[in-house]
C-alpha positions as a printed NumPy array, in Angstrom:
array([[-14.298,  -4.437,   0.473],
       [-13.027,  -1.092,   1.986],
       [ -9.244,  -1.815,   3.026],
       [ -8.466,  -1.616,   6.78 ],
       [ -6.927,   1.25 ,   8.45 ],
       [ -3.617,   0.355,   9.513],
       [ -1.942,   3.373,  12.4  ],
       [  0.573,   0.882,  13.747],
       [  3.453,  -2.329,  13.908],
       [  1.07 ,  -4.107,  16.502],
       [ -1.966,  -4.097,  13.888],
       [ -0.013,  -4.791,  11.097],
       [  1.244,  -7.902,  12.573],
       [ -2.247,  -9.189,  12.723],
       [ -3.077,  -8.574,   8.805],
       [ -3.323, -11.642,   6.704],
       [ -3.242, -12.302,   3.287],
       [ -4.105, -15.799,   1.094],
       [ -0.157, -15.92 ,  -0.332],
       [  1.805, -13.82 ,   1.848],
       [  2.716, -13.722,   5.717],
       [  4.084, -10.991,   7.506],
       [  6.405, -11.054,  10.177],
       [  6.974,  -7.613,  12.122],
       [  9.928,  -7.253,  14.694],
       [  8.026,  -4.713,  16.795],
       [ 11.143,  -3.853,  19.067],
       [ 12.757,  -2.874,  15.786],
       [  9.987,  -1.388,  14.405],
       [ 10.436,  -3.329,  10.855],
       [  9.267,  -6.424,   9.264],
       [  9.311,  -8.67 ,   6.319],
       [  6.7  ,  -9.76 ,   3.721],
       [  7.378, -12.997,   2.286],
       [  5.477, -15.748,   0.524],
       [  4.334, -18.915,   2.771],
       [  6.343, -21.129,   1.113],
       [  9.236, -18.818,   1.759],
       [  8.193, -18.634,   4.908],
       [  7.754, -22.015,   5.739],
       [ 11.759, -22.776,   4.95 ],
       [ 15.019, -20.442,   4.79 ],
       [ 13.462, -16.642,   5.328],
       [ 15.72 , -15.522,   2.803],
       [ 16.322, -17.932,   0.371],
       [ 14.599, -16.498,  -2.599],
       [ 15.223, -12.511,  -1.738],
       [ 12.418, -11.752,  -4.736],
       [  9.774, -13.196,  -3.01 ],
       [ 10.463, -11.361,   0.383],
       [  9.639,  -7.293,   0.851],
       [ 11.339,  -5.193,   3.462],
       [  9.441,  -3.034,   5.589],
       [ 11.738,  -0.762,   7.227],
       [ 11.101,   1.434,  10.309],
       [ 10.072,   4.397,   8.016],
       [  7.084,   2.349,   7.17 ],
       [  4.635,   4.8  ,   8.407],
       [  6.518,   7.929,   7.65 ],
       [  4.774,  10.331,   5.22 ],
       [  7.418,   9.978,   2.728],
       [  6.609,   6.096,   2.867],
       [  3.202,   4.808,   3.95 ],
       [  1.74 ,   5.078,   0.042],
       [  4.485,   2.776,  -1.745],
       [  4.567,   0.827,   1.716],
       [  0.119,   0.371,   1.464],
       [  0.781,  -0.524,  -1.992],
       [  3.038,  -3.263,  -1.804],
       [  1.039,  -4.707,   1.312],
       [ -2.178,  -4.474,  -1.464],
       [ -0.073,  -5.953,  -4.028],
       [  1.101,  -8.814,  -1.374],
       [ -2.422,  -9.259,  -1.24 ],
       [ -2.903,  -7.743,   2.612],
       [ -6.593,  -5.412,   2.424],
       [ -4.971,  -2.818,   4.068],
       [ -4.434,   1.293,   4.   ],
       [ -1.495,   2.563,   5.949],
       [ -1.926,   5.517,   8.459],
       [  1.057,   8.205,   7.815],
       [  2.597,   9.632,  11.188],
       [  3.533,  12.226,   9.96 ]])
Protein backbone atom coordinates (compact mmCIF):
# COMPACT_ATOMS: atom_id res chain seq x y z
CA UNK A 1 0.00 0.00 0.00
CA UNK A 2 1.21 3.53 -1.09
CA UNK A 3 2.42 5.28 2.29
CA UNK A 4 0.43 8.37 3.38
CA UNK A 5 1.47 11.84 2.84
CA UNK A 6 2.31 13.32 6.00
CA UNK A 7 2.68 17.79 5.67
CA UNK A 8 2.15 18.25 9.39
CA UNK A 9 2.31 17.56 13.65
CA UNK A 10 -1.63 17.47 13.61
CA UNK A 11 -1.65 14.46 10.97
CA UNK A 12 1.08 12.79 12.34
CA UNK A 13 -0.56 12.50 15.60
CA UNK A 14 -3.29 10.53 14.01
CA UNK A 15 -0.85 7.77 12.30
CA UNK A 16 -0.94 4.37 13.83
CA UNK A 17 1.12 1.57 13.72
CA UNK A 18 0.55 -2.38 15.08
CA UNK A 19 3.78 -1.97 17.73
CA UNK A 20 4.39 1.56 18.10
CA UNK A 21 2.36 4.73 19.37
CA UNK A 22 3.17 8.13 18.82
CA UNK A 23 2.70 10.88 20.99
CA UNK A 24 3.25 14.51 19.42
CA UNK A 25 3.41 17.68 21.74
CA UNK A 26 2.00 19.96 19.04
CA UNK A 27 2.68 23.27 21.09
CA UNK A 28 6.28 22.10 21.00
CA UNK A 29 6.24 20.94 17.76
CA UNK A 30 8.05 17.43 18.77
CA UNK A 31 7.06 14.03 19.74
CA UNK A 32 8.08 10.62 20.77
CA UNK A 33 7.81 7.14 19.18
CA UNK A 34 7.75 4.47 21.60
CA UNK A 35 6.60 0.87 21.79
CA UNK A 36 3.00 0.18 23.52
CA UNK A 37 4.32 -1.54 26.15
CA UNK A 38 6.62 1.37 26.77
CA UNK A 39 3.95 3.34 26.46
CA UNK A 40 1.64 1.78 28.59
CA UNK A 41 4.19 2.28 31.82
CA UNK A 42 7.25 4.77 32.54
CA UNK A 43 7.66 6.80 28.95
CA UNK A 44 11.19 6.51 29.36
CA UNK A 45 12.12 3.58 30.98
CA UNK A 46 13.75 1.65 28.25
CA UNK A 47 15.30 4.84 26.15
CA UNK A 48 16.01 2.08 23.10
CA UNK A 49 12.65 1.47 22.50
CA UNK A 50 11.57 5.23 22.35
CA UNK A 51 12.58 7.64 19.10
CA UNK A 52 12.75 11.39 19.35
CA UNK A 53 11.15 13.46 16.92
CA UNK A 54 12.40 16.84 17.31
CA UNK A 55 10.92 20.09 15.92
CA UNK A 56 13.18 19.80 12.77
CA UNK A 57 11.08 16.86 11.87
CA UNK A 58 9.89 18.26 8.68
CA UNK A 59 12.90 20.27 7.78
CA UNK A 60 14.58 19.28 4.47
CA UNK A 61 17.66 18.29 6.15
CA UNK A 62 15.37 15.81 8.23
CA UNK A 63 12.06 14.54 6.86
CA UNK A 64 13.96 11.35 4.94
CA UNK A 65 15.76 9.75 8.14
CA UNK A 66 12.61 11.12 10.13
CA UNK A 67 9.95 8.99 7.22
CA UNK A 68 12.28 6.24 7.68
CA UNK A 69 12.27 5.62 11.18
CA UNK A 70 8.35 6.24 11.29
CA UNK A 71 8.43 3.18 8.34
CA UNK A 72 10.75 1.27 10.38
CA UNK A 73 8.38 1.93 13.63
CA UNK A 74 6.01 0.43 11.44
CA UNK A 75 3.80 3.90 10.76
CA UNK A 76 2.79 3.74 6.51
CA UNK A 77 3.78 7.05 6.21
CA UNK A 78 5.97 9.62 3.80
CA UNK A 79 6.95 12.87 5.38
CA UNK A 80 6.31 16.24 3.52
CA UNK A 81 9.69 18.49 3.72
CA UNK A 82 8.95 22.32 4.45
CA UNK A 83 11.48 23.32 3.15
Amino acid sequence: MKPTLVENWEQLATCTSDIYDIKIDTNGACGWIMKKAVSEGKLFEKPENVHYLSTHTFYESQYKHATKVLQECGFNVELVSWG
